[in-house]
Every structure is written in structure tokens, then in C-alpha cells.
MIGURO-110550 format. One record per residue (C-alpha): residue number from 1; residue in one letter; chain; x, y, z. Coordinates in Angstrom, 2 decimals, padded with zeros to 5 digits, always signed. Layout:
BEGIN
(NUM,A,A,(X,Y,Z));
...
! end
This chain:
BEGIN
(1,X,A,(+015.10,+016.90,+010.86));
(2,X,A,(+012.96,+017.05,+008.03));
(3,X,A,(+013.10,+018.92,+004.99));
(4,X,A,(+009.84,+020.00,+003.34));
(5,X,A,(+009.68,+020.45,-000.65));
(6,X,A,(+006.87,+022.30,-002.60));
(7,X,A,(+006.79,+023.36,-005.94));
(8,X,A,(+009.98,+021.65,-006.29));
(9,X,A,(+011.99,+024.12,-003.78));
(10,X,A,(+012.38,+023.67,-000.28));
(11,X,A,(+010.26,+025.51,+001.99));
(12,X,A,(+012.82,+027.66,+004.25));
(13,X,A,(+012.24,+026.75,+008.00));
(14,X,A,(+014.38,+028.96,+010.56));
(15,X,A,(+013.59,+028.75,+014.22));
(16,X,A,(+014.92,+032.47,+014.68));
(17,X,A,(+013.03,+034.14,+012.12));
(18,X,A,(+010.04,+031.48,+013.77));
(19,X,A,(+008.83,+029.91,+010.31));
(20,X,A,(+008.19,+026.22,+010.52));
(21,X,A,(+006.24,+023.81,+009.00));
(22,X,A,(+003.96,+022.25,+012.02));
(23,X,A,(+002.40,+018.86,+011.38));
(24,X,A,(-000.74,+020.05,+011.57));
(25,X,A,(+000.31,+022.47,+008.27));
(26,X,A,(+001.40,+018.97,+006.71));
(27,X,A,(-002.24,+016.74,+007.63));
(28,X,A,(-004.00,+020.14,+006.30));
(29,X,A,(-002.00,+020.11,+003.23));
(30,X,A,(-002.12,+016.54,+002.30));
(31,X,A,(-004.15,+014.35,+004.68));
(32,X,A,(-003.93,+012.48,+007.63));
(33,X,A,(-003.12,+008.99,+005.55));
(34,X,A,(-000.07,+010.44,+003.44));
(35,X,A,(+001.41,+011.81,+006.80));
(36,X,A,(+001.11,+009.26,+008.55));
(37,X,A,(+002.48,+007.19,+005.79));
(38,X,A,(+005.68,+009.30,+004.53));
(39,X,A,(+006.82,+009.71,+008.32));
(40,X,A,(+006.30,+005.79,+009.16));
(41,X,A,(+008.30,+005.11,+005.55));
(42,X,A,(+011.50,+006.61,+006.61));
(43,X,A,(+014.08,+004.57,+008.61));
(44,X,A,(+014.65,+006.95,+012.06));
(45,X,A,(+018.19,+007.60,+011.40));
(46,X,A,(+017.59,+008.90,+007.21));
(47,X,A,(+016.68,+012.47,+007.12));
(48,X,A,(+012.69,+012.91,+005.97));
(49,X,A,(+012.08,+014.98,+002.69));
(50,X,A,(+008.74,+015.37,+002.78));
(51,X,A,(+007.60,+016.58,-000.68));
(52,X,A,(+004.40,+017.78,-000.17));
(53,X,A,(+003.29,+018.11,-004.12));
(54,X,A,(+004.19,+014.29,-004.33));
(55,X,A,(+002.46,+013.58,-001.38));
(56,X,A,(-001.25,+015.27,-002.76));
(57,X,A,(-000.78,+013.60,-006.32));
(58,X,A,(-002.57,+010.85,-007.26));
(59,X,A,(-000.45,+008.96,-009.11));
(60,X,A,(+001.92,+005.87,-009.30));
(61,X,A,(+004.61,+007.96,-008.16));
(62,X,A,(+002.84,+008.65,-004.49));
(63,X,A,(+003.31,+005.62,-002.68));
(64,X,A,(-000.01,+005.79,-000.27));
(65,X,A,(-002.11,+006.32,-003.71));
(66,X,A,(-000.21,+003.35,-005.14));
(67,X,A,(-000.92,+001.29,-002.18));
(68,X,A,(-004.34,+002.27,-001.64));
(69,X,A,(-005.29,+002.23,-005.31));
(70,X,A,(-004.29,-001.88,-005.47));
(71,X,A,(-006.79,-002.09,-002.45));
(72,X,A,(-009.79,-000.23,-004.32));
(73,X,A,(-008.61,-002.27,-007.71));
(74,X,A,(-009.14,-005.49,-006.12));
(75,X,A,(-012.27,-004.75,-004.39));
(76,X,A,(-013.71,-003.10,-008.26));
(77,X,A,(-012.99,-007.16,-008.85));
(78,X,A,(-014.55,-008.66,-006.04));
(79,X,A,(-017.62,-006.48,-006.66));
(80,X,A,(-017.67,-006.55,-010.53));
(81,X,A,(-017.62,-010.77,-009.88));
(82,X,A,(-020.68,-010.51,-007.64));
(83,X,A,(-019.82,-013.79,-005.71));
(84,X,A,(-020.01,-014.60,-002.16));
(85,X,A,(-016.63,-013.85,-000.65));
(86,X,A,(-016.60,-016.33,+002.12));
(87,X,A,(-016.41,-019.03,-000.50));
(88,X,A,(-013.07,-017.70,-001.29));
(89,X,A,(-011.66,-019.09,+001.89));
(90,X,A,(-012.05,-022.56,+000.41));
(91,X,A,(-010.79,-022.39,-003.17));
(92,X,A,(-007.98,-024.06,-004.32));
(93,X,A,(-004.94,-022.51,-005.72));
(94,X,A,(-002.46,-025.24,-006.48));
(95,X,A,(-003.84,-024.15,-009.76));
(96,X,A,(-001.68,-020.97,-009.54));
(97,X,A,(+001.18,-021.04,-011.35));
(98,X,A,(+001.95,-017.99,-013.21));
(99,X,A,(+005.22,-016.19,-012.32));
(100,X,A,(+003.10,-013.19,-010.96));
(101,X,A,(+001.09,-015.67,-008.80));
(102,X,A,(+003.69,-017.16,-007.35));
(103,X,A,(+005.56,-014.20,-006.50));
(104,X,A,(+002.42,-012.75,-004.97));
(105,X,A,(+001.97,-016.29,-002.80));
(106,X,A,(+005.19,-015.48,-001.26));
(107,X,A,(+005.37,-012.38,-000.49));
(108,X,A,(+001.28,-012.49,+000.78));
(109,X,A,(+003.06,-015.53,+002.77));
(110,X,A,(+006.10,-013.20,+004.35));
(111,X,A,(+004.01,-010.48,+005.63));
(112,X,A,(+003.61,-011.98,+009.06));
(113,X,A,(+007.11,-012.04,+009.43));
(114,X,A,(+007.32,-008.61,+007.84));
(115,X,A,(+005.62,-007.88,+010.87));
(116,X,A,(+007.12,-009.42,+013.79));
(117,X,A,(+010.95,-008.31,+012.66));
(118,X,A,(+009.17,-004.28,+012.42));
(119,X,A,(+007.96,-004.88,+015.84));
(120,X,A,(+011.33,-006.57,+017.26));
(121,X,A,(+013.14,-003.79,+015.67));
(122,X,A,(+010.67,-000.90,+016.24));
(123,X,A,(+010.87,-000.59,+012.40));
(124,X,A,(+007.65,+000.51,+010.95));
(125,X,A,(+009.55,+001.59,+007.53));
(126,X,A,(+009.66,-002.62,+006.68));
(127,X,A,(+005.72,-002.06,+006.55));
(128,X,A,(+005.66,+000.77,+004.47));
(129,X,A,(+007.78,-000.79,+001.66));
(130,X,A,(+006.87,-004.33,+002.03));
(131,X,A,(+003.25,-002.46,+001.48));
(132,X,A,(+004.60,-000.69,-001.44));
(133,X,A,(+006.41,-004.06,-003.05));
(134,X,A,(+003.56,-005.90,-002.71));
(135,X,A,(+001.38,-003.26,-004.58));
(136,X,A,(+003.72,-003.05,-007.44));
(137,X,A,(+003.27,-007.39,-007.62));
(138,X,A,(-000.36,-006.77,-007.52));
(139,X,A,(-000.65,-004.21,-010.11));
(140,X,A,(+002.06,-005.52,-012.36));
(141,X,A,(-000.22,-009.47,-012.25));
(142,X,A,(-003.75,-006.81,-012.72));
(143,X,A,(-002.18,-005.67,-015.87));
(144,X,A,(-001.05,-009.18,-016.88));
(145,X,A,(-003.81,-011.24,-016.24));
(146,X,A,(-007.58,-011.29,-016.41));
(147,X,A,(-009.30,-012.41,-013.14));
(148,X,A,(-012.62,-013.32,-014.32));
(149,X,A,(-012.30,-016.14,-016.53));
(150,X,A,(-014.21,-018.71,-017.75));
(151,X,A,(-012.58,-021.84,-016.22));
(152,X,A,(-014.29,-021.48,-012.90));
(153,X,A,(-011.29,-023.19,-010.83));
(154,X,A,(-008.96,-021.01,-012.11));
(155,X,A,(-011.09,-017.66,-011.64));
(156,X,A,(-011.71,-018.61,-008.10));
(157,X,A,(-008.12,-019.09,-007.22));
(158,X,A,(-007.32,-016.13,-008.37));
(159,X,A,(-010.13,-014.11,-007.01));
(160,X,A,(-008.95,-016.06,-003.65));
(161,X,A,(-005.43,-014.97,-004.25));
(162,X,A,(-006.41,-010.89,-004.95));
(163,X,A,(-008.80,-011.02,-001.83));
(164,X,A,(-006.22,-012.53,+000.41));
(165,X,A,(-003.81,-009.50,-001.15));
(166,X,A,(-006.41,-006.97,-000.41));
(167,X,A,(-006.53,-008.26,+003.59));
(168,X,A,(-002.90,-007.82,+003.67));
(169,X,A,(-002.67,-004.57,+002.33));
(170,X,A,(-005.79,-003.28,+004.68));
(171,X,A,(-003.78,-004.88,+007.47));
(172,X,A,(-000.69,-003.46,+007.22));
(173,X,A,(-001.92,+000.13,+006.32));
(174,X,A,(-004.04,-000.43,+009.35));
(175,X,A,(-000.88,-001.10,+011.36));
(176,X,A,(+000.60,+002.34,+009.56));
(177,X,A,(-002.62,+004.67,+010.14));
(178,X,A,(-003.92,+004.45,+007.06));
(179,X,A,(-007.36,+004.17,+005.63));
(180,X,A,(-007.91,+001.52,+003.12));
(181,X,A,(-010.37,+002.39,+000.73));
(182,X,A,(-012.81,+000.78,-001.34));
(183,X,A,(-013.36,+003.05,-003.65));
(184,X,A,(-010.93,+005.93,-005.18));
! end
């Protein structure tokens, strides 16, 4: 069952009186990625409430926004640095050692396993909010630290770091459905 909130009430569903809420009604309403991603985000036996205003805001609160707005951050990086990406793959970053990097490290380094127990356990919810913790790591080190610095060892292990983040992120939302933008 799932319970659909907007404007802060629930929307009364009966299948007497013939009043539902299709899914259709819910991609119209609020897209195809939020769907997608509030229905994957729920563990099958929790009941789903679906709050549709929460769903269409963009805002920290909305976890798809959230998600998707670390992707687009990253890649406003990438593209305000101007550098050639592929040289990224080779950068060192033993020189990482911030508390933010090295909580982004590991959990960049536990998404394949993030993976593989979702898939053994037909689990798709451990995407969603290993998607969503990882986002709040990202933005919480984007609003700590400054990526484009002038010690060029530094800047490119972190600009290797952010890029790997952004592959992760456009991964897993690809697993869930969901568009990863570029841009918001």
C-alpha cells in the first residue's frame, strides 16, 4: 500500500468510490526520476508515503535533487577546472587526508559491495540511501574545502577524488532509473 500526501494531507484513495492515484498520475506530477527513486527507496515490507510536494521540490530535503545536485556540483568543478579528465585516472591521492576525504575514499570504496548485497538480497533501497549518504559526504567536503587550489598535487587528487564520486553516483542512479545530470 502506499499512501500519497499533497499539500500536507493525504489524498483519499477508495477502490469503491474508484479514486486512486495511478502511477502514471505520480510520473505526471513529479517525473519519471523521483518515481522511480521514492518507490526503489523504500524497503518492500515498510509502507510507501509518497509525498508528492516533497517529491517536486528542489531542495536538500528531496533526496533525488540532493543526489543529483552533488552530480551537477561536481561536474560545475570539472568544467570550471578546464583540464583533461583522463589525466585524473593517474593522480595520486595518498595526499588525501582530510577527515571528509577519507570518509569519502571509503564509502566511494564500499559501493561495489553496496551493490552485490542489493542484488543478493533483491534490495534496491541499500542503493538509494547509500546514494543519499554519499551525497551528504560530498556536499558536506564541497562546503569544507576548495577544490581548485594552487598546490597542483593536491588539486588533482582531489579533482580525482570528486570525479571518481560523480561515476559512482551516475552509476548507482543508473542502476535506480535515474538520470544524472550535468547541469541543474
Amino acid at each position: 500500500m502506499v499512501t500519497v500526501l499533497k499539500d500536507g494531507e493525504e489524498v483519499k484513495i477508495s477502490k469503491r468510490a474508484g479514486s486512486y492515484v495511478t502511477l502514471r498520475d505520480l510520473i505526471d506530477e513529479v517525473g519519471c526520476d523521483a518515481t522511480r527513486y521514492f518507490l526503489a527507496a523504500r524497503h518492500p515490507d515498510s509502507q510507501l508515503v509518497f509525498d508528492i510536494d516533497l517529491a517536486k521540490s528542489q531542495s536538500n530535503d528531496n533526496p533525488v535533487y540532493y543526489i543529483q545536485y552533488a552530480h551537477a556540483r561536481i561536474h560545475a568543478v570539472l568544467a570550471q577546472w578546464g583540464g583533461d579528465r583522463a589525466a585524473l585516472l593517474h593522480a595520486d591521492v595518498s595526499a588525501l587526508d582530510s577527515e571528509y576525504e577519507t570518509q569519502l575514499l571509503q564509502r566511494t570504496i564500499d559501493f561495489p559491495q553496496v551493490i552485490e548485497t542489493a542484488a543478493e538480497d533483491l534490495a534496491p533501497h541499500l542503493v538509494a540511501f547509500y546514494l543519499k549518504e554519499l551525497a551528504a559526504d560530498f556536499h558536506s567536503y564541497y562546503n569544507a574545502s576548495r577544490f581548485l587550489v594552487e598546490d597542483e598535487q593536491i588539486k588533482q587528487a582531489r579533482l580525482a577524488l570528486i570525479a571518481a564520486i560523480a561515476q559512482v553516483l551516475k552509476n548507482g542512479l543508473a542502476l535506480l532509473g535515474v538520470g544524472a545530470p550535468e547541469k541543474m
